[in-house]
N, C-alpha and C positions, 0 to 999 in steps of 0.2 A: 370583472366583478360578477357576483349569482345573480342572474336573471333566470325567473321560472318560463320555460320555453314551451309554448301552446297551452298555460294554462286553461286560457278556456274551454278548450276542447277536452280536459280529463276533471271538470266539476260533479258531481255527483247532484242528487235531487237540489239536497238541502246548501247547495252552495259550498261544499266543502271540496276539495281536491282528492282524488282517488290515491288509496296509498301505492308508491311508485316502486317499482320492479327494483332492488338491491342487484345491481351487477359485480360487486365486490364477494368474493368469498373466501372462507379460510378455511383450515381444518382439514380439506379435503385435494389433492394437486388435481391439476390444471390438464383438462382431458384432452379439450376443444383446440386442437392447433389454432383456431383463427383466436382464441383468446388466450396466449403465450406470447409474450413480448419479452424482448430481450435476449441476451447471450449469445448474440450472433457469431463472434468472434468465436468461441466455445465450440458452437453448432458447426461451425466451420472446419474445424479442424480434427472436430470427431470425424466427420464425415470424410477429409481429406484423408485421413489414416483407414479407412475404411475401403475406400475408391483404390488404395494403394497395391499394385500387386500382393505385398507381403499378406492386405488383410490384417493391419496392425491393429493394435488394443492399447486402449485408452482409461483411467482411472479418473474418475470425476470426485472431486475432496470437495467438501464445503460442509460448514456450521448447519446445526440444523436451521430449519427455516429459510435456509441459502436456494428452493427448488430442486433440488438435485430428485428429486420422485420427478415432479411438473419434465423436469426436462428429459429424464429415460422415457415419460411416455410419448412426449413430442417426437424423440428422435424415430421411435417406433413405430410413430403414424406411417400409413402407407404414402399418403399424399407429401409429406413430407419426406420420405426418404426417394421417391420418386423424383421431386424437384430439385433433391440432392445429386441426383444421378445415376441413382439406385434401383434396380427395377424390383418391386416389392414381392412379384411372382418369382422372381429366384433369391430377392436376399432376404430372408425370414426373421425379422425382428422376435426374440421371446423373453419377454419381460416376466423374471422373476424374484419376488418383496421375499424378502428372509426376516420379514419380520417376528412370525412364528417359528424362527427355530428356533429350539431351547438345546438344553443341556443334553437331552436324550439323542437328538438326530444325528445323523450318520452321514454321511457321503454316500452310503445307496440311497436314502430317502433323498436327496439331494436332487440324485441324476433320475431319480425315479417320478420327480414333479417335473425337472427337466424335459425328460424325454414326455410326455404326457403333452404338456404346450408345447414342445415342436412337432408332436404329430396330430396336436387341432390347428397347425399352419402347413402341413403338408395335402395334397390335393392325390398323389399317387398312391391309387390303395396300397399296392404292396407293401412300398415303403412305409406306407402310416400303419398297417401290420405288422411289419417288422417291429418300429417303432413301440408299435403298444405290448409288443411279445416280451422284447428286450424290459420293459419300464415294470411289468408284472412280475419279475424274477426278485427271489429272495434276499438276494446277492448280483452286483453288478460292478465291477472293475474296469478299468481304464484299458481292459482285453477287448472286455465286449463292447466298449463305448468306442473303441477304434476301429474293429471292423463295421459296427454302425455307422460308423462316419465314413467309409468308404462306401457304405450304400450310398449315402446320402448324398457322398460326391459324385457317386456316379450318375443321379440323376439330377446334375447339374443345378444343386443347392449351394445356398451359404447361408451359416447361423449365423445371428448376433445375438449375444447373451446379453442381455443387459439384465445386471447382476444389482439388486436397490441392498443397502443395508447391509454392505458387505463384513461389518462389526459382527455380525453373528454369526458368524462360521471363523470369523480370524480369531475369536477369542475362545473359538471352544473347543477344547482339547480333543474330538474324536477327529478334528481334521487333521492330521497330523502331515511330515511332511513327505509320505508318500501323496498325498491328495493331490502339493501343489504340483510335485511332480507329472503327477499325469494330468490334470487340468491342463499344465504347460505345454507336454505334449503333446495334447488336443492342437492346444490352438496354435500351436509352431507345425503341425505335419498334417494338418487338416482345412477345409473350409468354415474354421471357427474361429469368432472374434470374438474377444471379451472388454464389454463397458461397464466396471464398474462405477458404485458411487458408495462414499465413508464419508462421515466426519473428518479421518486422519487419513495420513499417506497410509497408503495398502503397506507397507512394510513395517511402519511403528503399529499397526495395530493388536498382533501376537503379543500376548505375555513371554513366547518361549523362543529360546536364541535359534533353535532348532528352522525355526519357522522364517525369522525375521532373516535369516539369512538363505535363506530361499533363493533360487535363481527365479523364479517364477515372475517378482519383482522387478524385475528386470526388460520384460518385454512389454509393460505400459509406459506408456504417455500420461506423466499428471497433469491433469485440466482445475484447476483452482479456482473454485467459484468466486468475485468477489461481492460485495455489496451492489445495488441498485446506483446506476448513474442518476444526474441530470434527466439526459437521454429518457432514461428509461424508466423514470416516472413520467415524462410527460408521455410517450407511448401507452404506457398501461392506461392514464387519464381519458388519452382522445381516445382507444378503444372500448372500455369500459364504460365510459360518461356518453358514450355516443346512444347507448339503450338506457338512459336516463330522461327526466323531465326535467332536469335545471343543470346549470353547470357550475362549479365550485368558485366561491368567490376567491382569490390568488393569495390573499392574508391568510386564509382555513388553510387552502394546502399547503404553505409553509408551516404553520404553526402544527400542523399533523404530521408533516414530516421530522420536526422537531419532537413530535413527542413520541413516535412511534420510531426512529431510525431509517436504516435504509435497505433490510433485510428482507427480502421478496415478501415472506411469510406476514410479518411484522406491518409492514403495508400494504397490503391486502386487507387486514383485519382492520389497520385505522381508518380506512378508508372506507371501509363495510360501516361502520359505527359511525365515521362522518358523513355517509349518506343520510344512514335512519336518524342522524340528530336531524339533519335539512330536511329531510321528511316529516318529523316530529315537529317540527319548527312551522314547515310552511300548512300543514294541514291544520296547527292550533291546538293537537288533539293534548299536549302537554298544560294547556291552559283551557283547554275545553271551549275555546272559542273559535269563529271563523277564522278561516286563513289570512295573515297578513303579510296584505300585498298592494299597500298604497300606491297609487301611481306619483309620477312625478309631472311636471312641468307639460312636457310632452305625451302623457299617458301612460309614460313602460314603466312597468314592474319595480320596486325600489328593489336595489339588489340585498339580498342578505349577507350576512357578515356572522361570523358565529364568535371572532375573535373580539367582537361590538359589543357582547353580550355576555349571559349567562352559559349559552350553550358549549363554550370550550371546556367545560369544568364538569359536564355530565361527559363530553367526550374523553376527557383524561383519564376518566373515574373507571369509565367502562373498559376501557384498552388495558391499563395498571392490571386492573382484576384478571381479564383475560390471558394476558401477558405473563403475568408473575410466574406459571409453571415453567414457560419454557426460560425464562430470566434465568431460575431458580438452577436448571440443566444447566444453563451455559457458566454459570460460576462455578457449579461443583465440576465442571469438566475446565474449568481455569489449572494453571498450575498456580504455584506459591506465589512465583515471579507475577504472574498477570493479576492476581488478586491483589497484588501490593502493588501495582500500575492504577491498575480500576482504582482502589481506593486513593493514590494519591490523588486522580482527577476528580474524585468525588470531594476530598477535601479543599483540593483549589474551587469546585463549586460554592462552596459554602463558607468560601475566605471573604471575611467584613468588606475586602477591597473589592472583590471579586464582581459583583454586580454594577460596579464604574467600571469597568477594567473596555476599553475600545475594543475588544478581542475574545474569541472564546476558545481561542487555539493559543497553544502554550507549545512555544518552541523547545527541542528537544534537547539543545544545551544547556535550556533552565529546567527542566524536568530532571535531567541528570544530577542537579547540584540537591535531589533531595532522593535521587532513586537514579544509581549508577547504570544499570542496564536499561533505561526506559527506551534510550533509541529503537533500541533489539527487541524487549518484548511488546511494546508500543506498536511497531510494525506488523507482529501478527498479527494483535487484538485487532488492528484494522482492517486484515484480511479476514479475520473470523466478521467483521464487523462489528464489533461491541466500541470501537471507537471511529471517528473522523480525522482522515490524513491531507491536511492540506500541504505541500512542499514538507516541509520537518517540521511542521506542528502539527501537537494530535488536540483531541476533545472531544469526551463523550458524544457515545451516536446518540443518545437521547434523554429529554428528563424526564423517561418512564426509567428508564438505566440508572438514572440516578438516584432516582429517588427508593429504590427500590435497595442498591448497596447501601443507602444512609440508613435503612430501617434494619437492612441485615448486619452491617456492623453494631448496629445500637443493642441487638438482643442479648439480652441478659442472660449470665449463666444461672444457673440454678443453686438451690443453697449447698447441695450436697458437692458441689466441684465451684464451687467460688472461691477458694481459698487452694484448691488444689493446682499443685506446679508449678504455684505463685512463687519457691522460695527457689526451685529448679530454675525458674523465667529473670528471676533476681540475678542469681549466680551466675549468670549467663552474662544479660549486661555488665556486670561488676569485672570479669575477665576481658570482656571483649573491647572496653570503651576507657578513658583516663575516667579518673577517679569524678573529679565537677560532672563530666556529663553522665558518667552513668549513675551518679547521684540524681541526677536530673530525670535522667528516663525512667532510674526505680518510684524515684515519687508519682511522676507523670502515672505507671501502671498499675501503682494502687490504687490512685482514684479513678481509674475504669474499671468495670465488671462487665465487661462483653464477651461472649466467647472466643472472641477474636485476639485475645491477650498473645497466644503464642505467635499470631500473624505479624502483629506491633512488634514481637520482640525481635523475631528474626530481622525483619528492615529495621529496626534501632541497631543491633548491633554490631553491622556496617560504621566503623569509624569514624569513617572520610564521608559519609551524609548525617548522622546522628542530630549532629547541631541543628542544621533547619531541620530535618523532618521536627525534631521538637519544637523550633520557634512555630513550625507550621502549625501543628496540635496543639500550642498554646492561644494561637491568634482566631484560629478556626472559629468562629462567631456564636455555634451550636456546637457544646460539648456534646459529646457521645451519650449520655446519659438523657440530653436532651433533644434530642434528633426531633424536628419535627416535619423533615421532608421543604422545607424552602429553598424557591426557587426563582431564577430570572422571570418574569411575567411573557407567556408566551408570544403575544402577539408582538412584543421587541426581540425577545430574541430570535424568535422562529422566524420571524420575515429576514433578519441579516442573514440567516441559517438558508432558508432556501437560496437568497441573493450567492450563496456560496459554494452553492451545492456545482454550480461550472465549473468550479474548481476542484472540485474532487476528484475526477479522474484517474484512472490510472496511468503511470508512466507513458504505458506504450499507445493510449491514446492521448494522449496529450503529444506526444511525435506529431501523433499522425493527424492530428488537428490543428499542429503549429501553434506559435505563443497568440497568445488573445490578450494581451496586457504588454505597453512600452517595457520596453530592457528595465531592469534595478540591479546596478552590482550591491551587492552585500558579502562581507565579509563573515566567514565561517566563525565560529564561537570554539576555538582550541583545535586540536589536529584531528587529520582525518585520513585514514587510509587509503590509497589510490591504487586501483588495480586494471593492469591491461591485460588481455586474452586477447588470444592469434592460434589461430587454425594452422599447421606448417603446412605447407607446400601445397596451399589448398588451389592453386592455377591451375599447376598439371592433375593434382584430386579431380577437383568437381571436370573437367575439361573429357577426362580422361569417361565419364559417367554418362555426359549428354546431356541438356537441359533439364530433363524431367527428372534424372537421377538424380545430378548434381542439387536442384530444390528442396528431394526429399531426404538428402544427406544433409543440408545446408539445416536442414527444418528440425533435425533430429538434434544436431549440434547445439542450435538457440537453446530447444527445450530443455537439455541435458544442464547447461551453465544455468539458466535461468532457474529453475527447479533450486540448485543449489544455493542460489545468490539469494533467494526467496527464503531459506529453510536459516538460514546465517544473518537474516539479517543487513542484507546488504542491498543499497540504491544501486539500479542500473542507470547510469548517465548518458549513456547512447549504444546503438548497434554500426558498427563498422562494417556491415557486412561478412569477413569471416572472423569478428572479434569483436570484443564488447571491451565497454570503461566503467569502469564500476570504484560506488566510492564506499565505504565501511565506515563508521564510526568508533570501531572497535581493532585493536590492530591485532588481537588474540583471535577474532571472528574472524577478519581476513583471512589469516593464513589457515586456519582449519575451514574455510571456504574455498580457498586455493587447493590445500590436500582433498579435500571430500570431492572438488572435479577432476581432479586427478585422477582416483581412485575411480570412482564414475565412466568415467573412458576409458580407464583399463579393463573395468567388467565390461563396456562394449564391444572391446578390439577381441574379450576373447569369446566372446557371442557371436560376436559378427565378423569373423577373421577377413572376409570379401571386401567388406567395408573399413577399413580401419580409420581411427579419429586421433591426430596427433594433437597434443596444444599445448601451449607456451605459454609460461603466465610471470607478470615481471610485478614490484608492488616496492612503492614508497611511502611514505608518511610524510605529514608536513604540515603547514597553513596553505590553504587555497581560496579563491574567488568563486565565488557563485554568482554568474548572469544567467537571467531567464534560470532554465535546465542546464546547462554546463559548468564545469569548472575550469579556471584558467588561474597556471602560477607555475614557479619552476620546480615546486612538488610534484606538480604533475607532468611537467616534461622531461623529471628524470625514471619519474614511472615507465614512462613511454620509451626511453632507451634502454632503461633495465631492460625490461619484457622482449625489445629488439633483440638482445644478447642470448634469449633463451633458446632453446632446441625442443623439439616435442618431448611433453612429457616432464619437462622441467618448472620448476619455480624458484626465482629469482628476485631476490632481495638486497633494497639498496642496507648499506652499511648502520643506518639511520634507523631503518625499522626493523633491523636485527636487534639493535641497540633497545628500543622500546619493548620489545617483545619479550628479550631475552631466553631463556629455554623455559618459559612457561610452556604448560601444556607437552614437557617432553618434547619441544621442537629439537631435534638436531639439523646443522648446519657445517656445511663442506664452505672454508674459504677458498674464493677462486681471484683473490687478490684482485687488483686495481684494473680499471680500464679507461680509455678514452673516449668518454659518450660524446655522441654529434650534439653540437647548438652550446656543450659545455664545457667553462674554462678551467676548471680543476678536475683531475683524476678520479673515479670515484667506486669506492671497495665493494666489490657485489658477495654476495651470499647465497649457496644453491640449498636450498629446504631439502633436507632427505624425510622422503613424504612418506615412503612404502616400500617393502619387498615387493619380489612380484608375487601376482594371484597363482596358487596351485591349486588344482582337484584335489 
């Protein structure tokens, strides 16, 4: 509970309390290493690719507000790249924001600020002469930036570029792809490492095929920001509240995590504003009166509570306002699919039933029966963080999130396009639906005037959900017309909400923390696709390498599947060591997540011919068990024989999920007829996916 701590010692003449030092900030990333908490995992593994002979390069992705500035400056601290193992007099961190490029800049202006900050980190004149000779030239190419880098090697330097904002040169056409090319060049034949950070993967970022098909891409490591733990809100708390005068009562900080999410940025600011409310609160100055601070029984401090009172309602007020631009970003950079996810959670928000409901997580086989892809694009949204993933349920990261699409779908079109595309949006449902429902849907979107008509039509016109999303829109408690932002009262929801936040975790910490809750089987809600990965011959591989090699072969393999299995859509179930289990919801995902690692390792093998990465990947479909994190059922033990069968480089499909798949998506398949899997007593027909040619120059 808030107890004000030394009050007495910080009263001013008139008996009031002094107003107390704000340690929360926003707006601005995180300079102070000792005030950066979190992403250790992240930090770790930048830094292990860095430590690496090779001097590997690493891609940092995350939503804005995910830290990605806060954490390029951390990694660049001296102190910190020293405790890393780095000695900072030869490894020269230079951090450069591309925030100001625009349309006009060039890749000389580029390397021309470039070189400028690495010769204010170089200490040998010569070379910082050189440096500033080369950076003054009208013109500069990947000629003179190579022989530079043999200076620089030879007085026993290494760059790190840490590159912020990488969207503004991926999308502006004077980089073209000679740039990436010599950029690559650089940092494959030189003492140079490159850290970026984007919104998106460095390769979707290009409007142009030229570009996105880059080898350039090829030699980072994606690091994927995700939202704020458990963990590491309480980190941020006990460092921050430690140069405070009170400490937060535990109903506040759930209800602030409630209404703010779990987005570094995003809490940072609610917690700036839940201070100055506590502050505003305990000095009186909002009621013009002395500070209250009745004692109790014993003497101490009554604790404050903001959740008790008036004050959560000026905190909601203030964050909303703050908030809404970047809200505003994160929608219009949604696609189709995620904006029709967001809004279906926003209308379970606002379902009559919904405010009894035991739960605020909605499992993803009842999300599907109103929105077919939610599994798939549900998973992003939760990596972007705009939602909460507990096991396979999701639900809004917040009721600023919410409250903010109920007012953006509510907007009204204007008189001059209210009536426009209406008969286009008609004819639409009327081909795509039986005659009753799309009678149904056309009524339904006459009586709305949002601009969001064309959003509605395209998820009505889906067949196979049509029905409920309409009963949805029918039952919805707040017609769209009448939106008025209602919501669960925070101090019940937000207290279950923090109680939940242990659970949030991701996969691969939750391994590594082991189950915290007795076993529950539960049976899966319709089929699921089962996929096994296997390294070939990875004994005499990794053996053949020696420990440290064999790690950082081992380390490259995870990240390559995983990356994929992330981008598809797809649960990882556990690590085998040179193979993963992985489960899909989608059996058309599976297999272009099968192809897309495929393909993946072959651009490795022909990058890195020394190192070659074979893998075998086997996949069934079926009904399966879920305990704890695993699955168990002979779905998946014929997964597991399949996959045995295969040879590097192959994908292998039982009979069953050939049959479900069918040649959607242009699959071809080689029958390789029957075989005798071990532990099974019928024969059973495999299928080899022909995934790809091979890669030519």
């Amino acid at each position: 509970m808030a107890k004000l701590l030394g009050a007495e010692k910080r009263r001013t003449i008139d008996g009031n309390i002094q107003p107390a030092f704000n340690p929360f900030t926003y707006g601005s990333p995180i300079l102070d290493p000792q005030r950066f908490v979190g992403r250790k995992r992240e930090i770790e593994q930048i830094f292990m690719r860095l430590r690496n002979p090779e001097f590997e390069n690493s891609s940092i992705v995350g939503e804005m507000g995910s830290g990605k500035t806060s954490l390029l400056n951390y990694i660049g601290h001296p102190d910190v790249a020293r405790a890393y193992g780095l000695d900072p007099e030869k490894f020269l961190f230079v951090y450069l924001g591309l925030e100001l490029v625009t349309s006009g800049s060039t890749p000389t202006k580029l390397y021309q600020l470039m070189l400028r900050r690495v010769s204010a980190k170089v200490k040998d004149e010569a070379l910082r002469g050189e440096l500033q000779r080369v950076s003054q030239a009208k013109t500069i190419d990947t000629y003179d930036l190579d022989e530079l880098f043999d200076s620089i090697e030879a007085a026993r330097l290494h760059i790190v570029l840490l590159i912020d904002d990488f969207e503004n040169i991926g999308t502006n056409p004077n980089f073209g792809p000679d740039f990436y090319y010599g950029l690559r060049s650089l940092a494959i034949h030189h003492d140079l490492a490159l850290v970026t950070a984007s919104r998106q993967e460095l390769a979707e970022i290009s409007p142009f095929d030229a570009i996105r098909s880059s080898p350039f891409f090829n030699i980072f490591a994606s690091i994927r920001l995700q939202p704020f733990s458990c963990e590491d809100i309480e980190a941020l708390l006990k460092v921050y509240m430690s140069e405070s005068h009170f400490d937060f009562d535990a109903y506040d900080v759930a209800a602030t995590i409630g209404i703010a999410g779990l987005l570094p940025f995003f809490t940072q600011m609610a917690f700036h504003f839940l201070h100055d409310t506590y502050t505003t609160e305990l000095s009186g100055l909002r009621r013009g009166a002395r500070p209250r601070t009745p004692r109790g029984a014993r003497g101490a401090p009554q604790p404050l509570s903001l959740t008790r009172g008036p004050g959560i309602g000026l905190l909601e007020e203030r964050f909303a306002e703050a908030a809404s631009p970047q809200i505003d970003s994160y929608w219009q950079h949604s696609s189709h699919n995620e904006k029709v996810a967001l809004t279906l959670l926003t209308l379970l928000a606002h379902h009559q039933q919904y405010e009894y409901a035991e739960k605020e997580y909605w499992p993803h086989g009842k999300l599907e029966s109103w929105f077919v892809n939610a599994g798939v694009v549900l998973r992003g949204l939760a990596s972007r963080g705009l939602v909460l993933r507990h096991d396979l349920s999701y639900a809004l990261a917040s009721t600023t999130l919410q409250q903010w699409i109920t007012k953006e779908l509510a907007r009204p079109m204007d008189g001059m396009t209210l009536g426009e595309n209406l008969l286009g949006l008609e004819q639409l449902l009327a081909v795509s639906l039986p005659q009753p429902t799309a009678d149904q849907a056309i009524q339904w979107l006459r009586t709305t005037n949002t601009r969001y008509r064309l959003l509605f039509t395209g998820w009505l016109s889906d067949h196979r959900t049509a029905p409920s999303v309409l009963n949805l829109l029918h039952e919805t408690s707040i017609p769209f017309q009448q939106f008025q932002g209602r919501h669960a009262a925070p101090g019940r929801r937000n207290a279950e909400h923090l109680l939940a936040l242990n659970r949030l975790a991701s996969g691969a910490e939750r391994r590594q923390a082991g189950p915290t809750a007795p076993s529950q089987t539960v049976s899966m809600e319709g089929t699921i696709s089962i996929m096994f990965t296997d390294l070939e011959s990875s004994t005499e591989l990794l053996s053949s390498l020696g420990d440290v090699g064999a790690q950082n072969l081992l380390r490259t393999h995870h990240q390559m599947i995983r990356q994929q299995v992330d981008s598809y859509g797809g649960l990882e179930v556990k690590s085998m060591g040179d193979g993963f289990m992985l489960v899909f919801f989608s059996a058309r995902r599976a297999v272009e997540c099968a192809i897309a690692i495929q393909r993946s390792f072959q651009q490795h093998n022909a990058a890195h011919p020394e190192n070659q990465l074979s893998v075998r990947i086997g996949i069934n479909v079926g009904e399966a068990i879920k305990e704890q994190e695993d699955f168990f059922g002979t779905a998946v033990v014929v997964a597991a024989r399949v996959a045995a069968q295969a040879k590097g480089g192959q994908i292998l499909v039982s009979e069953l999920f050939r049959g479900v798949v069918g040649r959607a998506g242009d699959f071809d398949y080689t029958d390789l007829g029957y075989y005798q899997l071990k532990g099974l007593s019928e024969e059973q027909r495999i299928f080899e996916v022909q995934w790809a040619p091979p890669i030519t120059d």
